[in-house]
Each structure stands twice: as structure tokens, then as C-alpha cells.
C-alpha positions in Angstrom: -2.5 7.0 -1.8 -2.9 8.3 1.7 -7.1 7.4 1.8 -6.3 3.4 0.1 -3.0 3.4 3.3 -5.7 4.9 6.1 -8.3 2.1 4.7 -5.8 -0.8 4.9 -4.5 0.0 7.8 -8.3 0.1 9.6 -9.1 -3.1 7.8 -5.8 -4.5 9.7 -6.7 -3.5 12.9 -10.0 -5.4 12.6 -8.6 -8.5 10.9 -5.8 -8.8 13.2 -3.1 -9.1 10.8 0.3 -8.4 11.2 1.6 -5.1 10.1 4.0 -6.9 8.0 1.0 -9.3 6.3 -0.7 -5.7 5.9 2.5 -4.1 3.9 2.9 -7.6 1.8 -0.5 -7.3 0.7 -0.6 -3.6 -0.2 2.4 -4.3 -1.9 0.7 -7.1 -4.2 -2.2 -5.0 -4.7 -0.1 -2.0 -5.9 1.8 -4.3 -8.0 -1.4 -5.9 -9.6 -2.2 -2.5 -10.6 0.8 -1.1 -12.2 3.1 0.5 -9.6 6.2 -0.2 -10.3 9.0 1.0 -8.7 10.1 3.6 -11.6 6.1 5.0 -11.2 6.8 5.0 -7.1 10.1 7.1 -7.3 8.1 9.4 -10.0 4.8 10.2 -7.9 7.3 10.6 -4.5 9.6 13.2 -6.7 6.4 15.5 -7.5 5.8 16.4 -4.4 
């Protein structure tokens, strides 16, 4: 999760998109993929 955020987040600083664009689309991606909010509160509680 850390590597895909550090990726994105180099992508936005080339593309010049907001931060908020950045989050939105992350956030579509991860959603597209099968995170839902009940796997998010799972992987952040096994730490």
C-alpha cells in the first residue's frame, strides 16, 4: 500500500494534479479493485 501511495504521489507531482484529484482517483482505483471499507478497517487493525 505504501509503494502504490509513494507511486501516485510521484505521478502527481509530474502531472500537476491537485492533491485532492490524486486522493479521488486512488480512491476509484482502490474501489475498482475490491477495497471496501470493511477490508480497509481489517488491513489497518493488523498492524
Amino acid at each position: 500500500m505504501e509503494a502504490l501511495l509513494s507511486l501516485k504521489l510521484g505521478n502527481a507531482t509530474r502531472s500537476k494534479k491537485t492533491l485532492e484529484e490524486v486522493m479521488s482517483e486512488i480512491s476509484r482505483n482502490a474501489q475498482a479493485r475490491g477495497l471496501t471499507p470493511e477490508v480497509l478497517e481489517s488491513i489497518l487493525n493488523d498492524e
